[in-house]
GUSE-136374 format. One line per 3 residues: their letters; for each residue x, y, z of N, C-alpha, C, CB. Coordinates in Angstrom, 1 decimal, m for minus. Glycine has a CB too. Layout:
a	X,Y,Z,X,Y,Z,X,Y,Z,X,Y,Z ~ ...
// end
This chain:
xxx	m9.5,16.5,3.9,m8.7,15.4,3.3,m9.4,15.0,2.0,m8.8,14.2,4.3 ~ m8.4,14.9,1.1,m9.1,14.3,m0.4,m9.3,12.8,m0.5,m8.2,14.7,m1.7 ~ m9.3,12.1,m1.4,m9.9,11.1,m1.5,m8.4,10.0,m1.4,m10.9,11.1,m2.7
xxx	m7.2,10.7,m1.6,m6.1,10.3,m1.3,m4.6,11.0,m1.0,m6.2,9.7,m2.1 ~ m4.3,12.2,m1.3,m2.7,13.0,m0.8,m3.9,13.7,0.0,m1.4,14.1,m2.3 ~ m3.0,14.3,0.7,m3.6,15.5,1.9,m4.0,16.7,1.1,m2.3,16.1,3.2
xxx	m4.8,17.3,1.7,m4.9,18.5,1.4,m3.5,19.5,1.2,m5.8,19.0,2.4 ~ m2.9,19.0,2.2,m1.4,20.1,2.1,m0.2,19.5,1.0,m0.4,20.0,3.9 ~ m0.6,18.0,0.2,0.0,17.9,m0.4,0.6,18.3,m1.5,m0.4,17.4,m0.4
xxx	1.8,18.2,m2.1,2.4,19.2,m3.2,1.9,18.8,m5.1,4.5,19.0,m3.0 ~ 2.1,19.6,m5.5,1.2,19.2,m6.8,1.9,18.3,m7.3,0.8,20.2,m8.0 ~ 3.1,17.8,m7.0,4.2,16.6,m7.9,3.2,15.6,m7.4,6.2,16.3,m7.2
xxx	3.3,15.6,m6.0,2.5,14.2,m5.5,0.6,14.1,m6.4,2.2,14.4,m3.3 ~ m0.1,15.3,m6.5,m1.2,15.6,m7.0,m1.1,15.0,m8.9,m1.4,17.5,m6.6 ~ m0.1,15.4,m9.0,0.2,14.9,m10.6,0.3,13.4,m10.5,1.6,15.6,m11.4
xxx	1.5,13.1,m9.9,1.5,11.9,m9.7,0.1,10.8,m9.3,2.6,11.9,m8.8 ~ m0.6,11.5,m8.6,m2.1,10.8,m8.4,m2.8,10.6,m9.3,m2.9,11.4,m7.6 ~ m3.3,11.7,m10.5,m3.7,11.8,m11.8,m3.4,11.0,m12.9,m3.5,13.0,m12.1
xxx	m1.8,10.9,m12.6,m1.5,9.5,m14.0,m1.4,8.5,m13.5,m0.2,9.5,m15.0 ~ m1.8,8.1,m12.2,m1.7,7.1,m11.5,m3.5,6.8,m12.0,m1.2,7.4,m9.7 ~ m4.1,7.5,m11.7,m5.5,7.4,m11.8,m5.7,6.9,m13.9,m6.3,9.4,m11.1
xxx	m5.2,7.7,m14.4,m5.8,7.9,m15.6,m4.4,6.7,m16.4,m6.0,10.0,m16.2 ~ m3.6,5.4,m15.7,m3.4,4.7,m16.8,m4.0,3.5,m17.3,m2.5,4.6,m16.8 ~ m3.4,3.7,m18.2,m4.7,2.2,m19.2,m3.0,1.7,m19.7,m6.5,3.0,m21.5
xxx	m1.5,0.9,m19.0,m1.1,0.5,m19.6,m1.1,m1.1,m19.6,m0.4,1.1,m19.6 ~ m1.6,m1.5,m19.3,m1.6,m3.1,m18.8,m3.4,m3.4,m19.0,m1.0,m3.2,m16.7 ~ m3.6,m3.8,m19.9,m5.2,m4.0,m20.6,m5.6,m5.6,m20.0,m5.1,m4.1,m22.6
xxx	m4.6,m6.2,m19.7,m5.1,m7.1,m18.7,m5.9,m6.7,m17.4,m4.0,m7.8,m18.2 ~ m5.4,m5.8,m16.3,m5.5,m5.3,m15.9,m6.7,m4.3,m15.3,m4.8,m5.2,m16.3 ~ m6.6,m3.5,m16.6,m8.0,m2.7,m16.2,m8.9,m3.3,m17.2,m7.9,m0.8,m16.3
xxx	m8.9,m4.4,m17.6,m10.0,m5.3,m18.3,m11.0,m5.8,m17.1,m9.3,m6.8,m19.1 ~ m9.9,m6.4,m15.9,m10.0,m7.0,m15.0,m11.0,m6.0,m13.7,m8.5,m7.4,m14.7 ~ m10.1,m5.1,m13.3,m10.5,m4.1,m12.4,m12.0,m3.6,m13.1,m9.3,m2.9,m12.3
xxx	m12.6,m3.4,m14.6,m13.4,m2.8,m14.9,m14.4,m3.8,m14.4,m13.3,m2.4,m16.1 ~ m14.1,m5.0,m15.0,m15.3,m6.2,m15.3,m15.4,m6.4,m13.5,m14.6,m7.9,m16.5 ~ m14.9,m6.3,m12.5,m15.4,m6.7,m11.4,m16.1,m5.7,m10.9,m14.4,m7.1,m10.6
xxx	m16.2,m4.2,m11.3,m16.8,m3.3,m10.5,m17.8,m3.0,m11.4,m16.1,m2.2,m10.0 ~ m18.1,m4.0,m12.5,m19.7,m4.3,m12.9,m20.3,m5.9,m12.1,m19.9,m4.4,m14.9 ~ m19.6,m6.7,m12.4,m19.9,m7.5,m11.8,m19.4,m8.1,m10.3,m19.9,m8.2,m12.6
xxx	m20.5,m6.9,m9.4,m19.6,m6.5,m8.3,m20.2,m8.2,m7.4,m20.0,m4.5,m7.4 ~ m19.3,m8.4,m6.5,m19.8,m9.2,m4.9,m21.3,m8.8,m4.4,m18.8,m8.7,m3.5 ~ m21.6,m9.6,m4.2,m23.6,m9.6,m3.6,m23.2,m8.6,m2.5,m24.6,m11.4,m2.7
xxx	m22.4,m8.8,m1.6,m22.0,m8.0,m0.7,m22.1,m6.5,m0.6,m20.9,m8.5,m0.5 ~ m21.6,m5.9,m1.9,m21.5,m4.6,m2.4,m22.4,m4.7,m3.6,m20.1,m4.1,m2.6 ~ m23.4,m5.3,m3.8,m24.2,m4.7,m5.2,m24.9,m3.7,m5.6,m25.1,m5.4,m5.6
xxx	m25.0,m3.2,m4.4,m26.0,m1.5,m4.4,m24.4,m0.6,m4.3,m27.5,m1.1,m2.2 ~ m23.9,m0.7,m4.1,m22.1,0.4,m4.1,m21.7,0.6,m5.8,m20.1,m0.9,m3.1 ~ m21.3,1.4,m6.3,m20.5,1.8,m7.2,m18.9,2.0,m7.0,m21.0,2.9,m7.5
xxx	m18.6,0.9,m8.0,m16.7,0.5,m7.5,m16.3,1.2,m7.8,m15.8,m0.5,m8.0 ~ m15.2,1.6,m7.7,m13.8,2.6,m8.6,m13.6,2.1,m9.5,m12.3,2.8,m8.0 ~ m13.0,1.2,m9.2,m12.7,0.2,m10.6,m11.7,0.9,m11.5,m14.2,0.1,m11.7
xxx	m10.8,1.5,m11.1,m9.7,2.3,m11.5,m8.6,2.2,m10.9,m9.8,3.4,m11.5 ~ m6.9,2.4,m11.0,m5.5,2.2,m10.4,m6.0,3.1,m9.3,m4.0,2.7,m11.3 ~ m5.4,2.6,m8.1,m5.0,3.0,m6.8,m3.5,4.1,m6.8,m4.6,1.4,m5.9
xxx	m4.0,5.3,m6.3,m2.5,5.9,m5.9,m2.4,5.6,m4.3,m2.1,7.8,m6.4 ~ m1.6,6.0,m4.1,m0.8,5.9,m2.5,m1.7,7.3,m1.6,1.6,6.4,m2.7 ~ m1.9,6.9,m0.2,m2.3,7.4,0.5,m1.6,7.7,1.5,m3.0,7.0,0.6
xxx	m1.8,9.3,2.0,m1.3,9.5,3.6,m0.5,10.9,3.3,m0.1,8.1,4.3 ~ 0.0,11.1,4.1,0.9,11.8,4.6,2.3,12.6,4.0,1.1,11.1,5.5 ~ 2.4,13.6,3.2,3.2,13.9,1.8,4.5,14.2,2.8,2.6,15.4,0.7
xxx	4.5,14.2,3.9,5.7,14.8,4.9,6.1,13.2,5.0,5.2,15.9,6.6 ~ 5.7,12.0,4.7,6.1,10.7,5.8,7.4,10.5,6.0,5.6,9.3,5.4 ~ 7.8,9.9,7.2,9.2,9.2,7.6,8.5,7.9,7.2,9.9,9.4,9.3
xxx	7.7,7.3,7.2,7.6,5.9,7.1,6.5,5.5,5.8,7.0,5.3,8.7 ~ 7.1,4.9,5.3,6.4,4.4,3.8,6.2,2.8,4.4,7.7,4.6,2.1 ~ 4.5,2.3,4.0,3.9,1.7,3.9,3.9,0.5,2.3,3.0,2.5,4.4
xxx	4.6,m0.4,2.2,4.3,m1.1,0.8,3.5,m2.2,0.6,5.5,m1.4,0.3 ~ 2.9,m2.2,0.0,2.0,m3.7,m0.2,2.1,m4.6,m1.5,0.4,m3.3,m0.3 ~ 0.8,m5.3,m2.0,1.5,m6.0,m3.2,0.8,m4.9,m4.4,0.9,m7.9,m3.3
xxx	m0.8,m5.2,m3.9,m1.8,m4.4,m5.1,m3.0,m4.6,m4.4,m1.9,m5.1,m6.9 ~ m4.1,m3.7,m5.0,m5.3,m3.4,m4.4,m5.8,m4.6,m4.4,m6.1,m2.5,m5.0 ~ m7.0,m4.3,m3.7,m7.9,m5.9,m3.8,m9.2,m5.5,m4.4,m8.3,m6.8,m2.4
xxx	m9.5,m6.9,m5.1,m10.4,m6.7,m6.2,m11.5,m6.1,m5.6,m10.9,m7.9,m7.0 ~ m12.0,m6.6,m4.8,m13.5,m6.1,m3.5,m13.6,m5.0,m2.5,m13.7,m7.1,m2.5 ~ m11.6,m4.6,m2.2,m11.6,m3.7,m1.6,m10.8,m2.3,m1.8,m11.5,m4.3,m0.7
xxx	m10.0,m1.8,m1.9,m9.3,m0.5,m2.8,m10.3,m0.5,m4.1,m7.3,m0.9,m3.4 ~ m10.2,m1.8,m4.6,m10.6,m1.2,m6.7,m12.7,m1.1,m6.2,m10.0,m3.6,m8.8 ~ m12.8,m1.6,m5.1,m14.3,m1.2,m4.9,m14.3,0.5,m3.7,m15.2,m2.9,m4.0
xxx	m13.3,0.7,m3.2,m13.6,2.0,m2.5,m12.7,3.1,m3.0,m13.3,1.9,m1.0 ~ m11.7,3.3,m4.0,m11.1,4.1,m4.5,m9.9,4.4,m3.6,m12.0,5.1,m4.7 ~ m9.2,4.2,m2.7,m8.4,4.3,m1.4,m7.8,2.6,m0.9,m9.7,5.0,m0.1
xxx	m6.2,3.0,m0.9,m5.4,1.4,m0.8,m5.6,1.3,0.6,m3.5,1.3,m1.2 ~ m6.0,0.0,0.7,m6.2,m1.1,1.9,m7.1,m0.6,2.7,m4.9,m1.4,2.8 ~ m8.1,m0.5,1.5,m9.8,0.4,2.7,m10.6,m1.0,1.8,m10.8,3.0,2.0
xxx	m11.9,m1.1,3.0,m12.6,m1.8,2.7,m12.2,m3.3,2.8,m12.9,m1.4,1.6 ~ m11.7,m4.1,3.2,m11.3,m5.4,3.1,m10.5,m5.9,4.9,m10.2,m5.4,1.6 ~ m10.5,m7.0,4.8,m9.9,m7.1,6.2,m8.4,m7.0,6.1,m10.3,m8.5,6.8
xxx	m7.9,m7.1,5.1,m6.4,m6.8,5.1,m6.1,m5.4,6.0,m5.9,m6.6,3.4 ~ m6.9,m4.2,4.9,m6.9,m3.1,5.6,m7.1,m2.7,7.6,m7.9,m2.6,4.8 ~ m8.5,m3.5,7.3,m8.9,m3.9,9.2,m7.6,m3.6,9.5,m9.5,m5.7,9.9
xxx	m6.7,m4.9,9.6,m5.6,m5.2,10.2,m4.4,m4.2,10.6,m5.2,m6.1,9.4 ~ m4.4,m3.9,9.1,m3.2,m2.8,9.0,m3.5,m1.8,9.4,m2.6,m2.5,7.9 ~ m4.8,m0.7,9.8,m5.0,0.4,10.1,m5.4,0.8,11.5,m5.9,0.8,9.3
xxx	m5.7,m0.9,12.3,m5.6,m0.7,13.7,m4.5,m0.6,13.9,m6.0,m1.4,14.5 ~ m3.1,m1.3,13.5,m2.2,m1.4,14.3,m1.3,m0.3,13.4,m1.7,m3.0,14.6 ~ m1.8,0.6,12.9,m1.0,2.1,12.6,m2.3,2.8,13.7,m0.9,2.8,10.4
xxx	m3.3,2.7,13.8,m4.0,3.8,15.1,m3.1,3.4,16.0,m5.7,3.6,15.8 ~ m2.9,2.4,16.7,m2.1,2.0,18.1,m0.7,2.3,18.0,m2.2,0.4,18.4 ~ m0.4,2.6,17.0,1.3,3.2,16.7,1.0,4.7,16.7,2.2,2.8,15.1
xxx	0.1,5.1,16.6,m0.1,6.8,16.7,m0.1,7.0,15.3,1.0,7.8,17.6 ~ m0.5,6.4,14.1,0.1,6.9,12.9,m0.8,7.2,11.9,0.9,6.0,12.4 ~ m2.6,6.5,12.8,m3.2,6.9,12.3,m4.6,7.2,13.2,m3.1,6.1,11.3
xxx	m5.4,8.8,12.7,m6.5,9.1,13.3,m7.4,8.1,14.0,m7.1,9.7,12.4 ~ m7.9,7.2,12.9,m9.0,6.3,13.3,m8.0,4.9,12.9,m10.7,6.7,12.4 ~ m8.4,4.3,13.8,m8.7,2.1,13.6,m9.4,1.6,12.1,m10.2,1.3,15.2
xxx	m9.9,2.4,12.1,m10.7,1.4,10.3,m10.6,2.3,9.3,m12.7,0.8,10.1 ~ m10.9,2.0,8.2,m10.8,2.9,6.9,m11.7,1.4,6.1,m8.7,3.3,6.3 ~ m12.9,2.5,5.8,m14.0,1.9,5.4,m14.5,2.1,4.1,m14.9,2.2,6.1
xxx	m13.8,3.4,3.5,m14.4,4.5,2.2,m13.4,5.5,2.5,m16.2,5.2,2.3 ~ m13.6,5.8,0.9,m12.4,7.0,1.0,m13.0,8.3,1.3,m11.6,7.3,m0.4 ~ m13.7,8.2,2.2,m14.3,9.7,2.4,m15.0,9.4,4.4,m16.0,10.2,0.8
xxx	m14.1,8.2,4.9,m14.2,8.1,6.1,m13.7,9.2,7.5,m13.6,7.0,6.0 ~ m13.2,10.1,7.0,m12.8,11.0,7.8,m10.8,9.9,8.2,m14.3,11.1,9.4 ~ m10.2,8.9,7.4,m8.9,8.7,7.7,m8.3,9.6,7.8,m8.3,8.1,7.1
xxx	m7.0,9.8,8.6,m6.0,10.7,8.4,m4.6,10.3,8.5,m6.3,11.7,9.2 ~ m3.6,9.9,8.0,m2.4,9.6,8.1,m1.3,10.5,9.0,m2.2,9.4,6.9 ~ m0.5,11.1,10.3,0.1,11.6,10.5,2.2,10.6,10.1,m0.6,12.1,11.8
xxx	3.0,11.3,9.1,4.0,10.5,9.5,4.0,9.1,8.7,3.9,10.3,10.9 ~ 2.9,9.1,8.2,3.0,7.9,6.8,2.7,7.4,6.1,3.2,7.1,6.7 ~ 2.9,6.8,4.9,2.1,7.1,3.5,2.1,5.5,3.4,3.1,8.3,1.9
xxx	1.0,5.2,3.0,0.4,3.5,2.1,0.4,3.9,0.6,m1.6,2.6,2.5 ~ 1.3,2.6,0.0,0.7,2.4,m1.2,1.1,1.0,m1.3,1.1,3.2,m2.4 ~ 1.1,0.7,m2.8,1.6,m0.8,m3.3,2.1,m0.7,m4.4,0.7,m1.9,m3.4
xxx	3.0,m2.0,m4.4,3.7,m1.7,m5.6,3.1,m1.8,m7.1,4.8,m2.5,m5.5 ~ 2.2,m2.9,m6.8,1.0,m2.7,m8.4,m0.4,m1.9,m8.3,0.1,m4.5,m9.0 ~ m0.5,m0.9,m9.2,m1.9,0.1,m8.7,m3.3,m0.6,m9.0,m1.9,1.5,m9.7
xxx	m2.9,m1.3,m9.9,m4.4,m2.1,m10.3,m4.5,m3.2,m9.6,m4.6,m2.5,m11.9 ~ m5.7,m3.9,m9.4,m6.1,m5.3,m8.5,m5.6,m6.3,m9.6,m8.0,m5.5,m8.1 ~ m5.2,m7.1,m8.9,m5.3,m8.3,m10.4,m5.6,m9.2,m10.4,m4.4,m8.8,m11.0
xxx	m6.3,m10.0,m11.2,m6.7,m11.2,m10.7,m6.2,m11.9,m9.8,m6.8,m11.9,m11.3 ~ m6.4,m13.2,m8.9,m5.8,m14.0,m8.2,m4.5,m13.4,m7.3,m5.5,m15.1,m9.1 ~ m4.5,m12.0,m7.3,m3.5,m11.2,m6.5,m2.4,m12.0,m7.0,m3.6,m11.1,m4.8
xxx	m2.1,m11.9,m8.3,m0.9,m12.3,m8.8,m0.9,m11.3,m10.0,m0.9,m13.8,m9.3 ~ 0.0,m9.9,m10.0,0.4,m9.7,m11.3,1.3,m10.2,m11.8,0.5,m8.7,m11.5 ~ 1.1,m9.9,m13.1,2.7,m10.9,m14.2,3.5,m9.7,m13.5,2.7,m10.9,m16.9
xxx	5.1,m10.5,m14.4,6.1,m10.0,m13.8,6.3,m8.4,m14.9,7.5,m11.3,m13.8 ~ 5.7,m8.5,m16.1,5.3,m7.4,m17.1,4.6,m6.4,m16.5,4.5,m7.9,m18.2 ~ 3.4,m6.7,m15.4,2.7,m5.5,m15.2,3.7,m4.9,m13.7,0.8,m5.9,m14.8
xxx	3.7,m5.5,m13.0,4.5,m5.5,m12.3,5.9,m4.3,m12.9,4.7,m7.0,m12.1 ~ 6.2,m4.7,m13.9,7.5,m3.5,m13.6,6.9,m2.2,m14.9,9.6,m4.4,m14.1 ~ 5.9,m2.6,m15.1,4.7,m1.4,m16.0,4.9,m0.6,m15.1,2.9,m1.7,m16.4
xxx	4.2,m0.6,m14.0,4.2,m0.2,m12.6,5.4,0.7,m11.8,3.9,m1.4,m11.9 ~ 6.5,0.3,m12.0,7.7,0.3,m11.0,7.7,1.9,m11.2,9.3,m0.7,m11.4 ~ 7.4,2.5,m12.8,8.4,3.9,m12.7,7.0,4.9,m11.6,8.9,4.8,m15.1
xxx	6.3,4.2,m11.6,5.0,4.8,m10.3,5.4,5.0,m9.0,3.8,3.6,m9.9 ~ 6.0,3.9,m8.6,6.5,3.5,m7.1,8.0,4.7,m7.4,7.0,1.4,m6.7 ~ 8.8,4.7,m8.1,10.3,5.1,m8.5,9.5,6.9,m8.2,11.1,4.5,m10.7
xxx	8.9,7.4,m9.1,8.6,8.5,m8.5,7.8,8.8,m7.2,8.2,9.1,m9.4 ~ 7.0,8.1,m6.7,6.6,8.2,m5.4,7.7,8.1,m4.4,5.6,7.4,m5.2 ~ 8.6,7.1,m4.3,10.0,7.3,m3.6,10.8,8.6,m3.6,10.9,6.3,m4.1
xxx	10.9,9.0,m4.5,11.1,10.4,m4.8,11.1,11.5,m4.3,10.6,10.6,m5.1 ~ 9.3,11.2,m4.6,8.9,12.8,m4.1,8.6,12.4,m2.6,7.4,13.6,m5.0 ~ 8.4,11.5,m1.5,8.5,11.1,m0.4,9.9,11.0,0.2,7.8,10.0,m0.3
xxx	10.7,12.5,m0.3,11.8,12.2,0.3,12.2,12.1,1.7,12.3,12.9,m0.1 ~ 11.5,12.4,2.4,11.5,12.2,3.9,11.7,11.3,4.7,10.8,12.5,4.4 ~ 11.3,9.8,4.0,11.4,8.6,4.4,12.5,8.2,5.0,11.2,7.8,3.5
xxx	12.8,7.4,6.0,13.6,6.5,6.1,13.6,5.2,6.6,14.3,7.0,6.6 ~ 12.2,4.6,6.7,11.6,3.3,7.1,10.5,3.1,5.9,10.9,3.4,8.6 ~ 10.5,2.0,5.5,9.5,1.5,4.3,9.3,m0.1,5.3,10.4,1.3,2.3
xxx	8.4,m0.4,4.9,7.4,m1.6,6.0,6.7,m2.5,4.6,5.7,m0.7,7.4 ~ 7.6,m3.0,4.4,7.2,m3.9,3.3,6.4,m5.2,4.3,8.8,m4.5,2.3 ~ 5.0,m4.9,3.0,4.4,m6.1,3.4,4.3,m7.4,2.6,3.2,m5.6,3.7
xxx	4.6,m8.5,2.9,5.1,m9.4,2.1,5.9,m9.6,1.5,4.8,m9.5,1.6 ~ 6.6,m10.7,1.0,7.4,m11.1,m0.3,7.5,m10.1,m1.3,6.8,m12.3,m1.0 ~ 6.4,m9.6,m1.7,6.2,m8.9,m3.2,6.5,m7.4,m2.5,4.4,m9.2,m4.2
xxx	6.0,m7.0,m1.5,6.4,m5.8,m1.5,7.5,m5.2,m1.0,5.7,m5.4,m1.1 ~ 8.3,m6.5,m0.5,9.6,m6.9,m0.3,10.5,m6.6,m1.7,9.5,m8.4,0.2 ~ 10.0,m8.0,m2.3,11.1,m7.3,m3.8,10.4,m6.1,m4.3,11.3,m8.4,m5.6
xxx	9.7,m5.4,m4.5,9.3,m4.4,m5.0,11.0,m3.4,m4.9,7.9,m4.0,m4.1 ~ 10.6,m3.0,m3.2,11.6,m2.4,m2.8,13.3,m2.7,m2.9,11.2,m2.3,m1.8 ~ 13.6,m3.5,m2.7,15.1,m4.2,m3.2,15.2,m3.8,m4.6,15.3,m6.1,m3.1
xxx	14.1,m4.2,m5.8,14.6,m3.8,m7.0,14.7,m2.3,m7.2,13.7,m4.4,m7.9 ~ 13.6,m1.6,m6.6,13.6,m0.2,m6.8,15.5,0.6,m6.3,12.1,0.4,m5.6 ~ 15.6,m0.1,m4.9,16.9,0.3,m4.4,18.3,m0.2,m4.9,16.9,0.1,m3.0
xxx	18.0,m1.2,m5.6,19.2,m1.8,m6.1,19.9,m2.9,m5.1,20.2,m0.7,m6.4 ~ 19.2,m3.3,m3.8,20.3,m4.3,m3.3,20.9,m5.4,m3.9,19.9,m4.8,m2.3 ~ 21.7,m6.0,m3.4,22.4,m6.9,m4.3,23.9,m7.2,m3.3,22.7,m6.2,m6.0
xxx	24.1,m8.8,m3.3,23.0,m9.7,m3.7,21.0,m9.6,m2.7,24.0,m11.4,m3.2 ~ 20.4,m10.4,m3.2,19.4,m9.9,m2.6,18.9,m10.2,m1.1,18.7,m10.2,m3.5 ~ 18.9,m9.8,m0.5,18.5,m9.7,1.0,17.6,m10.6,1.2,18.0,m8.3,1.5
xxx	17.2,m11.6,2.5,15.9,m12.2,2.8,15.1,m11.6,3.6,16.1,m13.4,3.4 ~ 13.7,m12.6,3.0,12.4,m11.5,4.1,12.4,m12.6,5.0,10.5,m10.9,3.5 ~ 11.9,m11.6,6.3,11.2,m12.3,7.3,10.6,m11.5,8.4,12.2,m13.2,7.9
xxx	9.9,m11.8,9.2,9.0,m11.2,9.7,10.2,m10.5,10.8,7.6,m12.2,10.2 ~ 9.2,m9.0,10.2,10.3,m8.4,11.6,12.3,m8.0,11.1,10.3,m10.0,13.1 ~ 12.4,m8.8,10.1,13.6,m8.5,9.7,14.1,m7.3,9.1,13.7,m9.2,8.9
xxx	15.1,m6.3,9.4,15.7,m5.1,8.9,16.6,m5.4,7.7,16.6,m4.6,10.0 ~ 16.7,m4.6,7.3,17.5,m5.0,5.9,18.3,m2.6,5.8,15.6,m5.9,3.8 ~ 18.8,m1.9,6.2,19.2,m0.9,5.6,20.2,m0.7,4.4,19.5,m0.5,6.5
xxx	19.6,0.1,3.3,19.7,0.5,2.2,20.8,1.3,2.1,18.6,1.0,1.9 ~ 22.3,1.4,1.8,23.2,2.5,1.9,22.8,3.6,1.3,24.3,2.4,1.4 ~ 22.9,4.6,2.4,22.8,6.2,1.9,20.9,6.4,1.8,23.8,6.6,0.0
xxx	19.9,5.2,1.9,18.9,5.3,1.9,18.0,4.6,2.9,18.7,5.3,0.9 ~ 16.7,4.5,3.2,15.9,3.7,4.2,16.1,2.7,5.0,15.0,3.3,3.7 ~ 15.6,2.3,6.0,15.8,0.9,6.6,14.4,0.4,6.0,16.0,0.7,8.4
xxx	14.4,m0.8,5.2,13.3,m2.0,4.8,13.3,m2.6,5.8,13.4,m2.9,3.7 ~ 12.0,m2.3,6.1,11.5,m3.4,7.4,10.2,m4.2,7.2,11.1,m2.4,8.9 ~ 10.6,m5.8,6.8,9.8,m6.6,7.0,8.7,m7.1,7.5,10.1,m7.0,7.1
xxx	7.7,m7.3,7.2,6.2,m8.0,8.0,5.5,m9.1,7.0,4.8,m6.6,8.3 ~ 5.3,m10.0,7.4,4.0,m10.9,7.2,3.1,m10.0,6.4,3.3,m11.4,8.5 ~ 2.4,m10.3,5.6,1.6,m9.4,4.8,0.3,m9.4,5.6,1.4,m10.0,3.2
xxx	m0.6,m8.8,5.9,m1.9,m8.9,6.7,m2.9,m9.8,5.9,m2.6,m7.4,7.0 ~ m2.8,m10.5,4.9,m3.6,m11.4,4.5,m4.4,m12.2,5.3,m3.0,m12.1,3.9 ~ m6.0,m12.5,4.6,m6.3,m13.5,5.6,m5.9,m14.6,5.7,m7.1,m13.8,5.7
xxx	m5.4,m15.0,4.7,m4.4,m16.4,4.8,m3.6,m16.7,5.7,m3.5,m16.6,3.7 ~ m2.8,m15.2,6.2,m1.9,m15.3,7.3,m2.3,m15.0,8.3,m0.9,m14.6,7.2 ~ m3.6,m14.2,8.6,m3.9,m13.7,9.7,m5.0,m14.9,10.2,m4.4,m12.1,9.6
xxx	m5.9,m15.8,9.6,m6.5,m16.6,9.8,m5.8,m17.9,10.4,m7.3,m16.6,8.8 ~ m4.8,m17.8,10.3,m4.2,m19.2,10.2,m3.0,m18.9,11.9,m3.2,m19.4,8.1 ~ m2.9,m17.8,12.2,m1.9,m16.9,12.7,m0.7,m17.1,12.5,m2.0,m16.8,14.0
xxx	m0.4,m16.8,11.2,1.1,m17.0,10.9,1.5,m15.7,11.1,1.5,m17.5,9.5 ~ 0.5,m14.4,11.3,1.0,m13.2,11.3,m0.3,m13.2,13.0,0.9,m12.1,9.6 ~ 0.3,m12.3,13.5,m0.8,m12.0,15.2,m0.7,m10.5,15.4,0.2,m12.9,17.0
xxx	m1.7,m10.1,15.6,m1.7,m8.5,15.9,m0.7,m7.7,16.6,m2.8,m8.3,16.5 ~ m0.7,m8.8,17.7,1.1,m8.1,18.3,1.9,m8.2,17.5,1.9,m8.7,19.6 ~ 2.3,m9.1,16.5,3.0,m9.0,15.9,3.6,m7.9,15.1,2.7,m9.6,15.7
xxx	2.4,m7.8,14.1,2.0,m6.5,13.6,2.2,m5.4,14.2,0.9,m6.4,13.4 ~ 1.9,m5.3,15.8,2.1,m4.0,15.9,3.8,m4.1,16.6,0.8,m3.3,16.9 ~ 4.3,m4.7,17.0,5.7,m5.2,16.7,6.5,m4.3,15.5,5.6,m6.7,16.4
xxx	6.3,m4.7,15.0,6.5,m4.2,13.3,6.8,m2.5,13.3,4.8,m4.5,12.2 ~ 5.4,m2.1,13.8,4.8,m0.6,13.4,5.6,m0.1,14.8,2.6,m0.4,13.2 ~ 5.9,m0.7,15.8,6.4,0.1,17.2,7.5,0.4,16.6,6.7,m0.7,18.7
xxx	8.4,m0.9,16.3,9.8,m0.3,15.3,10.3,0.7,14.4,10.1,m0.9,14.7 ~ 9.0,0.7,13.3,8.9,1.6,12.1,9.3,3.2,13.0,7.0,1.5,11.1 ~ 8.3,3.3,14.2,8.1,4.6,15.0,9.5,4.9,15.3,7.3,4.5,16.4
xxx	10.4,3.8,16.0,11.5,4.1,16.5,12.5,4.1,15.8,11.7,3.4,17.3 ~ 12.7,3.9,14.4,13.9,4.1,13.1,13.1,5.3,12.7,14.1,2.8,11.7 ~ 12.1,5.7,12.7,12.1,7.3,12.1,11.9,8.0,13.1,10.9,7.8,11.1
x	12.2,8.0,14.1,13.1,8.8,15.3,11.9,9.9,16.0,14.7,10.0,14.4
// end
């Protein structure tokens, strides 16, 4: 396993990782992501951050695409690998082990032995951004990223938007209209393409508070299993 597409992955996806890796278009951005993986968390001060855009992880065959908002400053832009290192990730990678979707329950580093069978994570902004708010500018800097990763993951037919943002991510990419509401657990199918399937984002905001609950979650991910057949 590499540090993110499979080994069996196709070179479209392998290219697509590379200019995912190597862009500087949003100088807010990787100003941001640089300056935190020097001035890292006490927590990680002996670690060397990535400190670089996040591509998408998993599975180049997936039926089920994984969407988020954007990395987090402490955890993807410090381990190189989306939704590793942080408790968001925790959350989300047990309840894809308990769906069968993924090898192991945690994803700690990108060189943890993870393995995705059946479905791919990413997000819709590659870089961390401050206050997990990108502008609405970087944000669609971003989009023709996600536009070819949809793409070349033609296999999909379940996307698991996490959150609001990764919610419109996907509506804008597909064109719905007028625009569909999120809600936990809510279906939304795409003509001629995916069923968007809603969740509570795994935030700790939400998960501390239990606006989102692990059954819940895995609620979510049981369904994802059962729309990609």
């Amino acid at each position: 396993m590499g540090r993110h597409a499979s080994d069996h992955g196709s070179d479209d996806l392998a290219r697509l990782e590379r200019d995912v890796i190597g862009c500087e278009a949003c100088p807010r951005l990787r100003e941001w992501c640089e300056r935190v993986a020097v001035d890292k968390r006490a927590a990680f001060r002996d670690e060397e951050y990535w400190g670089k855009p996040i591509p998408g992880f998993g599975d180049p065959r997936a039926r089920i695409i994984v969407l988020g908002l954007a990395p987090a400053a402490h955890g993807a832009n410090r381990t190189g690998r989306v939704f590793t290192g942080d408790r968001s990730g925790d959350w989300l990678f047990r309840a894809m082990h308990r769906a069968g979707l993924a090898n192991q329950p945690t994803s700690v580093s990108a060189d943890d032995g993870l393995a995705l069978t059946d479905a791919w994570v990413t997000a819709a902004v590659k870089c961390a951004p401050p206050a997990n708010k990108p502008t609405p500018g970087e944000r669609d800097a971003c989009a023709p990223f996600l536009e070819r990763e949809f793409a070349l993951l033609d296999r999909a037919v379940v996307v698991v938007c996490l959150g609001g943002f990764g919610f419109d991510a996907a509506i804008r990419h597909f064109g719905l209209r007028p625009k569909p509401k999120f809600g936990h657990g809510v279906e939304h199918e795409v003509p001629g393409g995916p069923t968007l399937l809603c969740s509570f984002h795994p935030s700790q905001q939400n998960t501390f508070t239990g606006r989102l609950t692990e059954d819940m979650l895995d609620a979510v991910f049981t369904r994802a299993v059962e729309l990609a057949g």
